[in-house]
N, C-alpha and C positions, 0 to 999 in steps of 0.2 A: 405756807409756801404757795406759791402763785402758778398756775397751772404751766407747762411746758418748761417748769424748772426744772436741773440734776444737780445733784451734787459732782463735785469736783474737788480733789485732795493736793494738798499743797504741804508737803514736809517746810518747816520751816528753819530755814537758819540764813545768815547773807550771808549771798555769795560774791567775792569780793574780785575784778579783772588786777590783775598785779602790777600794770603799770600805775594804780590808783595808790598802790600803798605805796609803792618808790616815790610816787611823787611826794605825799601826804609825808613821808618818813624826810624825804627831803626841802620838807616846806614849803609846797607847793603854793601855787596863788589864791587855793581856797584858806579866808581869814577865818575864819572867824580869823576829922576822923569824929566815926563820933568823939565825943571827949572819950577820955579813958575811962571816967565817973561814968559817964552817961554807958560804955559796952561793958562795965561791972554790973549797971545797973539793968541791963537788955538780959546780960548772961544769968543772973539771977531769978529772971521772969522766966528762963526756961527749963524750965523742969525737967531734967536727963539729961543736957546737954553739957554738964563737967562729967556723967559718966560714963559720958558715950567716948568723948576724949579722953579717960584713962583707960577704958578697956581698947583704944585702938594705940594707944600708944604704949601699955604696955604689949599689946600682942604686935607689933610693930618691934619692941624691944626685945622681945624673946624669940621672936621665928626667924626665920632666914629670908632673904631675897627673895625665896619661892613662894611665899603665901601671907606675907603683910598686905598685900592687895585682897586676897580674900578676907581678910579681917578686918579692913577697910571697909569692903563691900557691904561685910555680913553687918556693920553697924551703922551704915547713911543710907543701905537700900530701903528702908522703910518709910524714911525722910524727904526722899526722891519723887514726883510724880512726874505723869504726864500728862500735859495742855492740850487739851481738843477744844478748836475755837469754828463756830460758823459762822460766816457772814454774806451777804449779797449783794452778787455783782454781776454790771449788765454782760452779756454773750452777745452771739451773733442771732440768737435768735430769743434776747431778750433777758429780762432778772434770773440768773441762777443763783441757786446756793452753793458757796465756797466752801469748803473743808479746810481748816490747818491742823496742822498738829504741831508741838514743839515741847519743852522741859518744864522744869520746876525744884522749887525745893524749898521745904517747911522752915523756918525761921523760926517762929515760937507756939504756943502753947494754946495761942487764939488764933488760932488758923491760918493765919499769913503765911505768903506763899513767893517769895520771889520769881521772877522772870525775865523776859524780856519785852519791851516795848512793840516788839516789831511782831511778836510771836500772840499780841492781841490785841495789834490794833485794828481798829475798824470791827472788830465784833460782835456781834450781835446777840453770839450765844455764846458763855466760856463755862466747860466742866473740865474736872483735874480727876484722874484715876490713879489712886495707890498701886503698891507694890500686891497688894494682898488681893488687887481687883477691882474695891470698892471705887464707886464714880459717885463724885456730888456734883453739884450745881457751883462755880466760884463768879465774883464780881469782885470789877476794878475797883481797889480804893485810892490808888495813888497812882501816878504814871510822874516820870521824868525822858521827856524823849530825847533831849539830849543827851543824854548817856545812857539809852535804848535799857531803860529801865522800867519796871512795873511790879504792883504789888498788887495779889491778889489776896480774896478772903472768901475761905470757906466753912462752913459750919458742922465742925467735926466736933466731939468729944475729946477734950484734952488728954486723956488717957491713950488715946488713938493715934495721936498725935507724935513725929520723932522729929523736933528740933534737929538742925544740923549745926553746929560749932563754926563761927565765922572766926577766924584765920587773922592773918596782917599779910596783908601781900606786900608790904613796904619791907616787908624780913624775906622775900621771897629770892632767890638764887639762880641765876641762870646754871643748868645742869641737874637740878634736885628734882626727884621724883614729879611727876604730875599724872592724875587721875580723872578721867572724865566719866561721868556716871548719867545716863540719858535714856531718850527715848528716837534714837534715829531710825528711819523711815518705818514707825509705827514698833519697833523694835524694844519694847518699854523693858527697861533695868537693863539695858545692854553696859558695861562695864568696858573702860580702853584703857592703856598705861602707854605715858610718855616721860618726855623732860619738859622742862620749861626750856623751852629754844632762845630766849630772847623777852626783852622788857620794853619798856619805855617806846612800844610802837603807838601808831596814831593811825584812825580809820575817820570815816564822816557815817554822822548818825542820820537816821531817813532827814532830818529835818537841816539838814548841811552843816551842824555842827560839830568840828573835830573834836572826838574824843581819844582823850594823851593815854598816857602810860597804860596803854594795853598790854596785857601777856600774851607771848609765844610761845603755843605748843605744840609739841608734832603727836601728843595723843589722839588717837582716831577721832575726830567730829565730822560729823556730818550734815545731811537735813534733818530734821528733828532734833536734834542737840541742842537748840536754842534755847535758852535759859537755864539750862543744869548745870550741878558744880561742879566746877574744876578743884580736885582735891587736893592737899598735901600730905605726904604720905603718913602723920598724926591723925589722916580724917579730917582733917579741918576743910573749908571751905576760901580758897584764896582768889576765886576768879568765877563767872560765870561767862558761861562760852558761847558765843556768840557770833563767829564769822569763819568763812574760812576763803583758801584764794582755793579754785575748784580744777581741774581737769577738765577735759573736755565730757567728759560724763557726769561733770560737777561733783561729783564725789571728792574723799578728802586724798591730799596726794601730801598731807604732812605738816600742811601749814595753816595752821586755825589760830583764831584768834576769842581770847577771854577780859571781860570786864573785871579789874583788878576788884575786890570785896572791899576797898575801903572807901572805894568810890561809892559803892550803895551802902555802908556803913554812913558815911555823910550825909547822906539825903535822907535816910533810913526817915530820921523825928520827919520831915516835911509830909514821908509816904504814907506814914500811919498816920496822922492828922488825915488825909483822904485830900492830900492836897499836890496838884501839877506843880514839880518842880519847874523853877525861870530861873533863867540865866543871862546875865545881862550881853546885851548886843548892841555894839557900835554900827552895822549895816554897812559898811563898805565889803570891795574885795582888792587887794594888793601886792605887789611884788615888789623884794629887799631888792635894792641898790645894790649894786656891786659896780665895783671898779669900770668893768667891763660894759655894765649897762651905763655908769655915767658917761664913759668916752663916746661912747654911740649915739645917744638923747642930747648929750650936751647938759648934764645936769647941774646943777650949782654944789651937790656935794656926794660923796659916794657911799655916806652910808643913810639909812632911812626905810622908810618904807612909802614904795607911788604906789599915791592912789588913782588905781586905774576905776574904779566906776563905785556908785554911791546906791544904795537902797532906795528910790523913789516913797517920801516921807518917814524914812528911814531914821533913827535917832540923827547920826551924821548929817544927812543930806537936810533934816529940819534947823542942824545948828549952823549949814552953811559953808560943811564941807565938801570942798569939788574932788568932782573924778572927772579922767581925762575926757577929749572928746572922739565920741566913736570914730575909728578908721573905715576908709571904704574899701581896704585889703583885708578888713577884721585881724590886722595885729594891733598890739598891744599899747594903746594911747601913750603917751608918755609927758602929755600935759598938768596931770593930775597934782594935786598937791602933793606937797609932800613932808609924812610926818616923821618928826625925829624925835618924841620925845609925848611921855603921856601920865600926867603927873610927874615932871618932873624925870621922870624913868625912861634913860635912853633907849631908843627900838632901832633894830637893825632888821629884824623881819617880820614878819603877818603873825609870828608863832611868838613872838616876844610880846604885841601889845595881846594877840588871844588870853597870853599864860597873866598878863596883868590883869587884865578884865574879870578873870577868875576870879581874883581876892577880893572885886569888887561886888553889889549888887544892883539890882534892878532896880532903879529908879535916883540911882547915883549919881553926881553931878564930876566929871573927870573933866580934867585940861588937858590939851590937846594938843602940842604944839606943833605948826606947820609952818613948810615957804613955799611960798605962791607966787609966783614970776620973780624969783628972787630974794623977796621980802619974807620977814619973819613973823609971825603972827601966833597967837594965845587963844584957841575955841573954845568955850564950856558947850561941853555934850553933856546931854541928861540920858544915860545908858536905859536902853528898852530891853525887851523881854524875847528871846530870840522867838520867832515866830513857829506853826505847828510845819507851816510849811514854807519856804524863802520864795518861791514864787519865779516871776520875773522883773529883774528890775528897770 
């Protein structure tokens, strides 16, 4: 540490302005399982992890309303950690060291450790502390920051070790129990109970990529909460939690948000190979056609998606696709090409060609179809790899 440094403590979790998710839930202008074999064969590898699920499901089945959550508790708190991350950053008077803190939780038997992306990145130093106190030393082996994911690995004793049972959040229920188990504002193995309020929401990850079918809960999350599971009341593991819209004390006021578990169940093989999940990226950003915007623009038809501006060398902008030209009011060009159709697959807005893009991958050659002052045109784009950070275009 460099002389006139301090530490300085940052609870972590995002905090989300709410006009951000209205827009995002309404498709706003920003564009953008494992196999079943393969989570037989994960479930396998962890050793307690069918026993930890029958003793919370049957104590789940025999108690009442009043104490299936401590039975919960008493079998994922040891599986639970918390993320203390340090890194350095300049001040007013020069390099300090940063403090974060945020969640965790043990996935199998060789010390991996999910997270969140945001809850280590940039750091310089990561150690994880147990229920029981114990603190080791953890290091990144995988990250996906598109879907503000990360895996850590620390060198525990297997035996020391409490898997947590990953879940299917595609069976999940709006209304059905939810459980958050964390570390808010230093607050390690703090315990909350909700519902799931809501599915299928959409947030932007540090790196501008929307990430879909988020969960809604109103179980207490806070700062610190970042990366620990959101549970089903079996114990399982359906969500890591991840955001919330804040108060003016930024505190939680009921509305947090968690990364659905099948989302990191999919990336899972990429993270333990020690490898950055990509995700392919077209580099535009756009807004659907509607009725309303043709009559106004004067457009040649009313559904599509204009392209208002292009990624400078950007996949898009290298195969030749136009965005509109900047206005000196800074509204909304309306020049822009405009696509109807991507492989074949008609789009009506920014979230129909994103949710295509998905099933594709990085370095995929996609047709593009657009019209350009009227005319109809065919572009092969070769899909890039969404960037760490989008920058300016």
């Amino acid at each position: 540490m460099s002389t006139g440094t301090w530490p300085q403590r940052r609870w972590l979790v995002v905090v989300l302005v709410l006009a951000v998710v209205v827009s995002a839930a309404a498709g706003g202008l920003a564009g953008s399982l494992i196999t079943k074999n393969a989570l037989a064969a994960q479930s396998a590898g962890q050793s307690g992890v069918s026993t930890v699920h029958a003793v919370v499901t049957t104590a789940a089945e025999q108690s009442g309303p009043t104490n299936y959550v401590t039975e919960v508790y008493k079998a994922v708190a040891a599986g639970v950690v918390s993320v203390n991350t340090q890194s350095i950053a300049m001040g007013f008077w020069g390099p300090q060291t940063e403090e974060g803190a945020g969640s965790g939780f043990v996935i199998d038997k060789q010390g991996h450790i999910l997270t969140n992306y945001h809850v280590v990145q940039g750091a310089s130093k990561i150690s994880v502390t147990f229920s029981n106190g114990t603190s080791v030393s953890a290091k990144v082996t995988g990250t996906d920051p598109g879907d503000d994911l990360a895996l850590l690995k620390v060198d525990v004793p297997a035996d020391q070790l409490v898997p947590l049972p990953l879940g299917d959040s595609d069976q999940v229920q709006i209304g059905e129990p939810a459980i958050a188990v964390g570390n808010p504002y230093g607050l390690s193995g703090t315990v909350t109970l909700g519902i799931i309020s809501g599915r299928n929401r959409e947030m932007t990850a540090s790196n501008g990529r929307t990430m879909r079918d988020m969960l809604q809960t109103d179980a207490a999350i806070n700062p610190g909460n970042s990366g620990g599971p959101l549970l089903n009341a079996a114990g399982q593991v359906i969500g890591i939690n991840t955001a919330i819209i804040s108060g003016a004390n930024e505190g939680n006021v009921g509305i947090g948000f968690a990364i659905p578990i099948n989302t990191a169940k999919k990336f899972l093989p990429d993270l333990l190979q020690s490898q950055q999940v990509q995700h392919p990226w077209l580099g535009i950003t756009g807004v659907a056609i509607t009725p309303e915007l043709q009559q106004q623009a004067h457009l040649p038809v009313s559904k599509g998606v204009l392209v208002v501006s292009v990624w400078q060398n950007g996949p898009a902008d290298q195969a030749g696709i136009k965005g509109g030209t900047p206005t000196a009011d800074g509204s909304t060009p309306v020049d822009g090409d405009i696509i109807t159709a991507v492989d074949g697959h008609a789009v009506t807005s920014v979230e129909d060609i994103a949710s295509y893009l998905d099933t594709r991958k990085v370095g995929d050659v996609v047709q593009v179809y657009v019209l350009r002052g009227g005319h109809a045109m065919t572009i092969s784009v070769t899909l890039g790899a969404w960037p760490d950070t989008l920058g300016n275009q």
